[in-house]
VOBA-1610 file (N, C-alpha, C; in pm, whole numbers, padded with zeros to 5 digits, always signed):
BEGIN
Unk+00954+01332-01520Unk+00924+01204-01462Unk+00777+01171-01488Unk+00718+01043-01506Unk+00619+00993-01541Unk+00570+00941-01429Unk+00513+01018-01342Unk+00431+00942-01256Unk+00291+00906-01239Unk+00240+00747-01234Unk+00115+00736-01218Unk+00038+00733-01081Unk-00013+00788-01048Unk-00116+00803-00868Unk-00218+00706-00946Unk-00212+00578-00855Unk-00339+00457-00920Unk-00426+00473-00793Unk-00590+00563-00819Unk-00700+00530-00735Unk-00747+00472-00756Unk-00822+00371-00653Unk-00926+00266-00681Unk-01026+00319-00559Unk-01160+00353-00604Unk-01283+00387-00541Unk-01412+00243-00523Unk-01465+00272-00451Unk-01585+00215-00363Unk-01690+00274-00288Unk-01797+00301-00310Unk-01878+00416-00200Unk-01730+00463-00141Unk-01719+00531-00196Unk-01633+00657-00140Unk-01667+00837-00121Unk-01765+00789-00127Unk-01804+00984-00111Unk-01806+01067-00018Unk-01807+00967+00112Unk-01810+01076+00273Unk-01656+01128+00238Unk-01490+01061+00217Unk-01416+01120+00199Unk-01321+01145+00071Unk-01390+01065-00046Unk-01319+01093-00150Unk-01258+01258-00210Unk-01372+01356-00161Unk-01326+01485-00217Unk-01182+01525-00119Unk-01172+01543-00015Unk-01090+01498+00073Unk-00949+01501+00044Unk-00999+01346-00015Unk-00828+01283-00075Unk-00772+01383-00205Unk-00914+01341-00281Unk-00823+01436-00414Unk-00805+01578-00407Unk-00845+01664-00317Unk-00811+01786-00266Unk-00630+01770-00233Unk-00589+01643-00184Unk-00498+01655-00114Unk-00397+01651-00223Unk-00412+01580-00315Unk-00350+01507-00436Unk-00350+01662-00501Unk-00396+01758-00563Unk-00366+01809-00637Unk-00346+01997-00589Unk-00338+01963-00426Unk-00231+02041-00364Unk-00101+01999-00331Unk-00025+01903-00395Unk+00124+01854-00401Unk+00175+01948-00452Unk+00258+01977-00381Unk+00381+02070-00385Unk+00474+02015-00558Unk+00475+01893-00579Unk+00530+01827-00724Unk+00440+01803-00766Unk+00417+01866-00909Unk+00250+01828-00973Unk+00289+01787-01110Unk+00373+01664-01170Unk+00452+01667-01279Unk+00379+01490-01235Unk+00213+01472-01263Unk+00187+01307-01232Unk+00018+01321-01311Unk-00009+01194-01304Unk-00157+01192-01378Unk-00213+01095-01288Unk-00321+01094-01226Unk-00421+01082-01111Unk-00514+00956-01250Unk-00516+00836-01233Unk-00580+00738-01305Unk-00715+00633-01203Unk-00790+00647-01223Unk-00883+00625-01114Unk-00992+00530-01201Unk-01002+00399-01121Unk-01102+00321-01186Unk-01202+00291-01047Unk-01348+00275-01027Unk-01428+00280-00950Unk-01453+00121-00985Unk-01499+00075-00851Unk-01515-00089-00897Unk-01682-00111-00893Unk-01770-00009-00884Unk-01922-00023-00882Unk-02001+00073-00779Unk-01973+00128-00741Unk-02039+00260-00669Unk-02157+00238-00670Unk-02274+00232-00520Unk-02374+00265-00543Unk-02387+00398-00472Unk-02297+00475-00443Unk-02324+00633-00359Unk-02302+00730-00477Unk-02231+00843-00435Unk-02251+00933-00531Unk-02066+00963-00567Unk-02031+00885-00550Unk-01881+00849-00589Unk-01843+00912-00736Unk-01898+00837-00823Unk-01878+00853-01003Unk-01939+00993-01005Unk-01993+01083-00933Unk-02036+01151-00969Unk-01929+01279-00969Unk-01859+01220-00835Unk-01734+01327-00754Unk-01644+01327-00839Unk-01607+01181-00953Unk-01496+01159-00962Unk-01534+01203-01100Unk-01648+01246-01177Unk-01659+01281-01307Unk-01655+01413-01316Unk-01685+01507-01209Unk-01685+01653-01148Unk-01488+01723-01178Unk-01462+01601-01109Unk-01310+01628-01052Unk-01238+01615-01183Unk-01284+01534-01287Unk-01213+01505-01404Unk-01239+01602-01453Unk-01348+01687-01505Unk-01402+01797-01583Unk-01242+01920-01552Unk-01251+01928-01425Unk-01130+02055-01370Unk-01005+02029-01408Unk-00963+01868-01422Unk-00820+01882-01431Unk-00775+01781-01529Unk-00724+01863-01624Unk-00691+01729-01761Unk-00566+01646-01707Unk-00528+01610-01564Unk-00428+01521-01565Unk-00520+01445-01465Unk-00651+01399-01490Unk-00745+01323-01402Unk-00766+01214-01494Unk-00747+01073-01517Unk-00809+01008-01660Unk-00861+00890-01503Unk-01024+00842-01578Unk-01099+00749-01519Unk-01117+00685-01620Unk-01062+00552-01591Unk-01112+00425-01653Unk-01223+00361-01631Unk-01265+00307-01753Unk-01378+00262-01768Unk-01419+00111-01790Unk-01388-00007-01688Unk-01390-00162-01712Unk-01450-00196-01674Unk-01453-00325-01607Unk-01519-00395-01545Unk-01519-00426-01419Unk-01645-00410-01339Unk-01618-00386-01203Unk-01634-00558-01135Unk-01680-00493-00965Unk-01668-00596-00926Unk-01517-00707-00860Unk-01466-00624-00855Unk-01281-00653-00870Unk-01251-00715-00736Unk-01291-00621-00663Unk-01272-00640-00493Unk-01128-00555-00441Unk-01065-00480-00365Unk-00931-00421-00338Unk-00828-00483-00440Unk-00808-00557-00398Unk-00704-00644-00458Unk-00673-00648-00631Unk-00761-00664-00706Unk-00743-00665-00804Unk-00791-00548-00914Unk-00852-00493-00810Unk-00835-00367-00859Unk-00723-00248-00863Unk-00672-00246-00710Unk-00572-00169-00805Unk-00495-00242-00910Unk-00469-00362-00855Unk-00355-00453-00994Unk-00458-00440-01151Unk-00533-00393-01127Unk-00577-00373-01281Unk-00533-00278-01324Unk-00545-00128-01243Unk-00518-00084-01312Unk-00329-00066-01334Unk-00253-00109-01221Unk-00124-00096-01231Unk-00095-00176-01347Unk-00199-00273-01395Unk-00148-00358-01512Unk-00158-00267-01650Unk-00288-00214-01633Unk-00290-00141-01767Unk-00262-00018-01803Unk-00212+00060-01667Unk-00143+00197-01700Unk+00023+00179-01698Unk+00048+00251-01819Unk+00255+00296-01820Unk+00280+00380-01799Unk+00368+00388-01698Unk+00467+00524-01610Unk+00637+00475-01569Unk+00694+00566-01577Unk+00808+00539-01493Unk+00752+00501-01383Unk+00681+00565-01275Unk+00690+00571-01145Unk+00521+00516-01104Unk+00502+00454-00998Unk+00343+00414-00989Unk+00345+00413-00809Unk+00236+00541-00776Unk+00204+00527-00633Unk+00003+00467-00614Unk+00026+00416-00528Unk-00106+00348-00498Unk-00173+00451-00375Unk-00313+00496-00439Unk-00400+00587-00359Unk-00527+00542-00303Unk-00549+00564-00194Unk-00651+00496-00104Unk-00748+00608-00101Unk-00876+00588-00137Unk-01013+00701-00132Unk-01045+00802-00004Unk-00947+00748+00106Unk-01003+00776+00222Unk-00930+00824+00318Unk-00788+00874+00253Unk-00687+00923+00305Unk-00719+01054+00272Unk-00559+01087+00345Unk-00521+01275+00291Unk-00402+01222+00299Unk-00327+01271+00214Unk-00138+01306+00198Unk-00133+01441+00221Unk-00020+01430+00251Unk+00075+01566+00349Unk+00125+01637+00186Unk+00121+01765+00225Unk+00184+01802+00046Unk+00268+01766+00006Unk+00364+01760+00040Unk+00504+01690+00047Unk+00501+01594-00003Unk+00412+01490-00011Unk+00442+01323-00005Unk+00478+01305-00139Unk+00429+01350-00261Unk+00476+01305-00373Unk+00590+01330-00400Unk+00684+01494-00380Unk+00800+01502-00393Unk+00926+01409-00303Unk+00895+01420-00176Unk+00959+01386-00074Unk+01004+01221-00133Unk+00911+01170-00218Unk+00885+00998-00226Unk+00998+01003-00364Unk+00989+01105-00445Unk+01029+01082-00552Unk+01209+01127-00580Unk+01225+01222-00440Unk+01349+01272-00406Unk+01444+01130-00347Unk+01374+01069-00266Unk+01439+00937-00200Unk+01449+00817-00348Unk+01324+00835-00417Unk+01331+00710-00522Unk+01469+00754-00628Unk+01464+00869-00656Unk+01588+00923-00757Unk+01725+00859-00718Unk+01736+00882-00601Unk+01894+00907-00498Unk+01871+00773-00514Unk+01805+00651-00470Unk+01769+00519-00463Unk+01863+00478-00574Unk+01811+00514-00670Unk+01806+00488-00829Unk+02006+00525-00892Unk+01978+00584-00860Unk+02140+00667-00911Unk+02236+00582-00854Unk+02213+00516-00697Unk+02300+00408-00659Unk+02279+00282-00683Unk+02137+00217-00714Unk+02116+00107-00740Unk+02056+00110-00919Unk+02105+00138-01018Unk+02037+00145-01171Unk+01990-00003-01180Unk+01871-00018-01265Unk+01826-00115-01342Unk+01798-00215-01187Unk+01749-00175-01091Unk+01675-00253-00997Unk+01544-00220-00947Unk+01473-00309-00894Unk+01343-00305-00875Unk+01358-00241-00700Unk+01291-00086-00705Unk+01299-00014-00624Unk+01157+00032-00565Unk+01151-00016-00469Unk+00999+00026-00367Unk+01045+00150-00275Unk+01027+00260-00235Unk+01037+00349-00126Unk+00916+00376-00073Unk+00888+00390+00063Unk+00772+00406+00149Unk+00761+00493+00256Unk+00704+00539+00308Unk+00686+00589+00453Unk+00634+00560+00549Unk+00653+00615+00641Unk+00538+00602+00777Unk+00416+00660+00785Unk+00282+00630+00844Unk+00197+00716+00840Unk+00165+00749+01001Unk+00094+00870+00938Unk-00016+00911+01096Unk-00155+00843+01100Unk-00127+00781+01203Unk-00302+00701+01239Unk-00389+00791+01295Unk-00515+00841+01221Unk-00607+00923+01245Unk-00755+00857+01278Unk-00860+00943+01317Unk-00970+00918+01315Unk-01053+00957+01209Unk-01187+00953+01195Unk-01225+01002+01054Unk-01257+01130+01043Unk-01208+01184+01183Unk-01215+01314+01214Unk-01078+01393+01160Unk-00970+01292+01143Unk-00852+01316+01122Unk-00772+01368+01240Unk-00825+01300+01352Unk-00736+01349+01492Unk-00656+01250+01538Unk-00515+01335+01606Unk-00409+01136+01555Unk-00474+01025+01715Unk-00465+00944+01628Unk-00548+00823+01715Unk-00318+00756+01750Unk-00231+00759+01646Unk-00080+00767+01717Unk-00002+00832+01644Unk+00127+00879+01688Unk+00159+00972+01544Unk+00259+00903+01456Unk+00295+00731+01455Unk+00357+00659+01428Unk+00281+00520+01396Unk+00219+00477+01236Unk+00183+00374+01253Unk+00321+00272+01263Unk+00427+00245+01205Unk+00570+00178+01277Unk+00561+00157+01386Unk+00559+00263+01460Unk+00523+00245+01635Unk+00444+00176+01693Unk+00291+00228+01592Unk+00157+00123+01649Unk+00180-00017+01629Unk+00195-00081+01513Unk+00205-00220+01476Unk+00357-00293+01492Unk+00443-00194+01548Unk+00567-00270+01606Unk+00613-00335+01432Unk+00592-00249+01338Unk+00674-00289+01200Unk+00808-00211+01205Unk+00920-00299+01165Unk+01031-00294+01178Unk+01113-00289+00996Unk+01092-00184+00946Unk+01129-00131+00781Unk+01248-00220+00752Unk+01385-00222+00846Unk+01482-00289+00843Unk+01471-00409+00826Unk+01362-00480+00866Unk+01340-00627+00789Unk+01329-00701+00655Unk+01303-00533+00592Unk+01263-00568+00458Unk+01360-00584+00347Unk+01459-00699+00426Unk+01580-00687+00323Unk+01610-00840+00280Unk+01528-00955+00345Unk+01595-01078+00357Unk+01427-01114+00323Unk+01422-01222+00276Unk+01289-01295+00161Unk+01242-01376+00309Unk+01360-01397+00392Unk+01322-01544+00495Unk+01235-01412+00576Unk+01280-01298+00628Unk+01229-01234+00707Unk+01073-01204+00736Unk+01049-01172+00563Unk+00908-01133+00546Unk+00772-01231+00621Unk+00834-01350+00730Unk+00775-01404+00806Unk+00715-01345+00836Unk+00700-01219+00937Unk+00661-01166+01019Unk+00538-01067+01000Unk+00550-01117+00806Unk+00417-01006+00783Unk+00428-00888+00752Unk+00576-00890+00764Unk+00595-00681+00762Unk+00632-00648+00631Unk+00525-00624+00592Unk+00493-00553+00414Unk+00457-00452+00430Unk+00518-00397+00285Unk+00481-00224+00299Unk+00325-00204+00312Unk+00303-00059+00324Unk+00161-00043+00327Unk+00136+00026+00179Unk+00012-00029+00096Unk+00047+00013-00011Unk+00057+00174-00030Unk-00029+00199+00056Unk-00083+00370+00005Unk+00070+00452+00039Unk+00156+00406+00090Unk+00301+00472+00121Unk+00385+00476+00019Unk+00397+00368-00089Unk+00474+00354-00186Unk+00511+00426-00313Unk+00606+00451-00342Unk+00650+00445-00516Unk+00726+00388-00522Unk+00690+00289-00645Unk+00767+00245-00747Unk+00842+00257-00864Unk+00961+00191-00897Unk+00985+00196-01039Unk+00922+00123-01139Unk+00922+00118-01282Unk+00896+00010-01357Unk+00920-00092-01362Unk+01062-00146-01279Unk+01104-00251-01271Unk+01071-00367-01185Unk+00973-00278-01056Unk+00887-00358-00973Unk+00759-00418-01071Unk+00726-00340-01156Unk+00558-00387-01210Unk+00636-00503-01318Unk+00731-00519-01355Unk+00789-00608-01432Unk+00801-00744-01362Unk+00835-00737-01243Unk+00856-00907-01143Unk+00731-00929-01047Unk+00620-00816-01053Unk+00515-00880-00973Unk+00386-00916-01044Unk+00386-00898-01166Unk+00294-00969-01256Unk+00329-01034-01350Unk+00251-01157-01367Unk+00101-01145-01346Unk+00070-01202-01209Unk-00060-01181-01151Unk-00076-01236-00984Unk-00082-01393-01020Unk-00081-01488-00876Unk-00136-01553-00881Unk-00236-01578-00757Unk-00255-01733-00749Unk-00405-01755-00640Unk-00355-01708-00544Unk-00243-01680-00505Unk-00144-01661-00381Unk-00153-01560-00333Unk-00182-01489-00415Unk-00082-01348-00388Unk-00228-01265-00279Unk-00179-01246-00202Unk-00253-01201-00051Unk-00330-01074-00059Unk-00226-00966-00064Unk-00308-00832-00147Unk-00192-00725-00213Unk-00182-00664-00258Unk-00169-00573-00345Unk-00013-00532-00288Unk-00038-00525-00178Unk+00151-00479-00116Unk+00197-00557-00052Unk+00109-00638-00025Unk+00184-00778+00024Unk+00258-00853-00088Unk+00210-00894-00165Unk+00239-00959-00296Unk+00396-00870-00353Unk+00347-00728-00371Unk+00436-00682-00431Unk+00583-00662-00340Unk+00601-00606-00212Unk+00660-00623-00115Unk+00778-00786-00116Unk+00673-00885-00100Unk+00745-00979-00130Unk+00827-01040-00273Unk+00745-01021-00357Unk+00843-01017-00539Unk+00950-00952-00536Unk+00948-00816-00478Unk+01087-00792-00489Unk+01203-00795-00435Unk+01167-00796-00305Unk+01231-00895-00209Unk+01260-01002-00266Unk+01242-01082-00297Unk+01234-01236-00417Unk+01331-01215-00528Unk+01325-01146-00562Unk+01360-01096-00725Unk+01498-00998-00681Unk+01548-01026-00592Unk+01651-00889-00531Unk+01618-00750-00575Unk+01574-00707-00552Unk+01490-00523-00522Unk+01492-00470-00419Unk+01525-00342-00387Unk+01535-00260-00249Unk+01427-00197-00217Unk+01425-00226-00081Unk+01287-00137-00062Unk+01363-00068+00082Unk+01323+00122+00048Unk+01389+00203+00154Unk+01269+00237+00206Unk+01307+00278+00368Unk+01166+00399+00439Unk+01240+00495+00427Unk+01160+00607+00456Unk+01154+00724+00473Unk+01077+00734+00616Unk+01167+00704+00724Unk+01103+00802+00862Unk+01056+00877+00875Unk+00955+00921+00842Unk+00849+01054+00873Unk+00700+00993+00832Unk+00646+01072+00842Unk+00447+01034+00792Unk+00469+01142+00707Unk+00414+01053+00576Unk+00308+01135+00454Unk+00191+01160+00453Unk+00141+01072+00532Unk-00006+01077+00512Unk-00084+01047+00624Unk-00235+01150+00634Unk-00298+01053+00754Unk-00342+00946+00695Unk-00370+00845+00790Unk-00403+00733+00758Unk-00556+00666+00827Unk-00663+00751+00731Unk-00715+00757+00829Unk-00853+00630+00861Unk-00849+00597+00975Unk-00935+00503+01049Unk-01058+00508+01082Unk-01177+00447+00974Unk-01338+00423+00997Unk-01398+00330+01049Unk-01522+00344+01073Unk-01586+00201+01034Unk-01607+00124+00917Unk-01557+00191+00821Unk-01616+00139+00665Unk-01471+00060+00618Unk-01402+00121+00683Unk-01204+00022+00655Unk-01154-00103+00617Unk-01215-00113+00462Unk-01191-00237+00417Unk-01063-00335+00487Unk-00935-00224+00537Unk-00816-00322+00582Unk-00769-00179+00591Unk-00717-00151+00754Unk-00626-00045+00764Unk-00568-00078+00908Unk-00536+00035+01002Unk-00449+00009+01145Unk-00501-00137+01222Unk-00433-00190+01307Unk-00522-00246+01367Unk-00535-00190+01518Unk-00646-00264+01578Unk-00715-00175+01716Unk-00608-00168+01780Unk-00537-00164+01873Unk-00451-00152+01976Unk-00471-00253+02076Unk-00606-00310+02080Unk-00617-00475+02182Unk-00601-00511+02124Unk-00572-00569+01977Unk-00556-00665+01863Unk-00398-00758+01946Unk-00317-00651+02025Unk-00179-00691+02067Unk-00174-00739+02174Unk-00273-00710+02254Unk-00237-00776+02381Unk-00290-00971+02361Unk-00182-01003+02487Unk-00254-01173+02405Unk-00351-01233+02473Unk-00465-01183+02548Unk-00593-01194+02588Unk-00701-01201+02435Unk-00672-01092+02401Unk-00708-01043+02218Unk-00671-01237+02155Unk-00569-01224+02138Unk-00512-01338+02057Unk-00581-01465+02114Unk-00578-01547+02210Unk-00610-01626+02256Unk-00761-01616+02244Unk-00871-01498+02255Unk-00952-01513+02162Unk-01003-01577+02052Unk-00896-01499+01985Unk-00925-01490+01841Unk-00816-01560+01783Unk-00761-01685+01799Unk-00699-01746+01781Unk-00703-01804+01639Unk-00818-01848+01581Unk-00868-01893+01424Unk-00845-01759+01356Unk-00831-01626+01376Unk-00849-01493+01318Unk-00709-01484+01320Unk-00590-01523+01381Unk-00440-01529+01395Unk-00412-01634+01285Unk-00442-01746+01279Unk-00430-01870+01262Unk-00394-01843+01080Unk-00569-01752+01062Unk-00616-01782+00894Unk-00511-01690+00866Unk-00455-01556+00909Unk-00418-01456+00861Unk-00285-01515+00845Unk-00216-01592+00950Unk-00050-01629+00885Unk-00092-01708+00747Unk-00182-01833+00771Unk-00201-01883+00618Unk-00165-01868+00523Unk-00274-01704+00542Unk-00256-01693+00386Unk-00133-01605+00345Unk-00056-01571+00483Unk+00101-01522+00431Unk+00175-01615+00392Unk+00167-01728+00473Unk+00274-01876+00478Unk+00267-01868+00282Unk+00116-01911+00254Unk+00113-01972+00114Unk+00128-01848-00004Unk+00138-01719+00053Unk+00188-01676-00074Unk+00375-01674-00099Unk+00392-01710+00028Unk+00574-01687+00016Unk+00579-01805+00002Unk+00502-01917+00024Unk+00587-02095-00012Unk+00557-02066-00174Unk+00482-02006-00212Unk+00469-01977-00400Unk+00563-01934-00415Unk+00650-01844-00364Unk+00764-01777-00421Unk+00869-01835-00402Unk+00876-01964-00316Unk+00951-02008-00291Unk+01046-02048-00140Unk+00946-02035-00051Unk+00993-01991+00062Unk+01023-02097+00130Unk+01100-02113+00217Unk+01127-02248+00300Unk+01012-02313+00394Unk+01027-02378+00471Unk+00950-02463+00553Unk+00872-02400+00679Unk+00765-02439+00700Unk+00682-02386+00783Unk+00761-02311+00920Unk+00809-02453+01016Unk+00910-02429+01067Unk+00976-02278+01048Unk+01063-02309+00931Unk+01143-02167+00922Unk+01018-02048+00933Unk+00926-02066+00915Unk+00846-01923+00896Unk+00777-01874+01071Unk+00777-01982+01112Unk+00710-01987+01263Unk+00884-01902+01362Unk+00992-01979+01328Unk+01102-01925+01373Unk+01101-01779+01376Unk+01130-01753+01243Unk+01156-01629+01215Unk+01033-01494+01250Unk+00884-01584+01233Unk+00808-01480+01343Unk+00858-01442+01471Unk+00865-01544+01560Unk+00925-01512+01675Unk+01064-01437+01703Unk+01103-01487+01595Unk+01251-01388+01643Unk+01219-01234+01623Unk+01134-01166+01499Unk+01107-01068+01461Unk+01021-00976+01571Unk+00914-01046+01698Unk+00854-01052+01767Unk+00920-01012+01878Unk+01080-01051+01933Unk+01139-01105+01994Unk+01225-00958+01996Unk+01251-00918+01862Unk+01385-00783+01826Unk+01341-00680+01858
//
């Protein structure tokens, strides 16, 4: 099997060694670790040129930075070929397990559904940067409901995979590029294409990975007052912008009327 692990780095050095410690104690080691840095001013490139020296299935690309999350990993998912493509976050740890465990569910996936665009994911553990569980269910924390992810109208509710949980087949990188202005971020976008495009996307009930929670967290758990609606009524413009820019990447794909999208939050809210 051809699997690609796509890292994308940023001052990542308090936990980058960390992660790739974790990555190349996988119990399935049959993958190539492809890592593009989007401009580092810490000592990042230095970790990640160290780490390449040890292991010839390490390749770092060399482009153009400046990317921002988003289009960075889609760079490099654009320009690397694999059967299989998991998305790696600098600042995690995976459980040893996670690569096999992901690729055991994607097979079985595969054998019943051939020639479809197949996402499989997991749950994670919400940690501190200490790596102590802050819950032992992010599903639990954010009240995401996996079973939603079967109907295009549903994806109202926001509930997209998380990228760092995923593998893919080839057949997903085939219907979610090229991006457009729309496209929100990296598993949002993709989450919804295939959904769009009829593609299955399974969980896997368990945690692969901690998931773990800084101050530096470009986009990860959210706080736990984020839910109560004291929080909301707050921060009401911070609710407001964030459906936005979900509304307008699914009316790109085609999605029905505002209305329908306000409905179907609530009902999802509601289950």
């Amino acid at each position: 099997m051809n699997i690609a692990i796509l890292l994308t780095t940023y001052n990542g050095e308090k936990y980058l060694q960390q992660q790739i410690d974790s990555l190349y104690n996988q119990t399935y080691k049959d993958w190539t670790l492809y890592v593009h840095d989007d401009g580092s001013k810490d000592n990042t490139l230095n970790i990640l040129h160290k780490n390449a020296e040890l292991h010839d299935n390490m390749v770092i690309l060399d482009y153009e930075t400046g990317l921002g999350a988003r289009d960075n990993f889609f760079s490099l998912f654009q320009k690397v070929d694999a059967d299989y493509y998991m998305f790696c976050d600098q600042d995690d740890v995976w459980f040893d397990n996670k690569v096999e465990v992901s690729l055991c569910k994607m097979k079985e996936t595969e054998a019943n559904h051939p020639d479809t665009p197949i996402i499989v994911h997991s749950d994670l553990l919400v940690v501190d940067q200490n790596l102590q569980t802050i819950h032992e269910s992010y599903w639990s924390y954010v009240g995401m409901k996996p079973n939603f992810m079967t109907n295009f109208d549903r994806l109202a509710a926001g509930n997209f995979v998380t990228g760092c949980t995923m593998i893919m087949n080839k057949m997903v990188k085939k219907i979610t590029l090229p991006l457009t202005r729309y496209s929100y971020m990296h598993d949002a976008w993709i989450t919804a294409c295939t959904i769009k495009e009829g593609g299955i996307i399974v969980g896997i009930d368990k945690v692969l990975l901690y998931y773990r929670q800084h101050t530096s967290n470009l986009i990860g758990a959210p706080s736990s007052k984020r839910f109560n609606i004291r929080y909301k009524i707050f921060h009401a413009k911070e609710t407001y912008n964030n459906n936005k820019v979900q509304y307008m990447m699914l009316k790109s794909l085609g999605y029905k009327s505002l209305l329908t999208y306000i409905k179907n939050k609530i009902l999802y809210k509601m289950s």
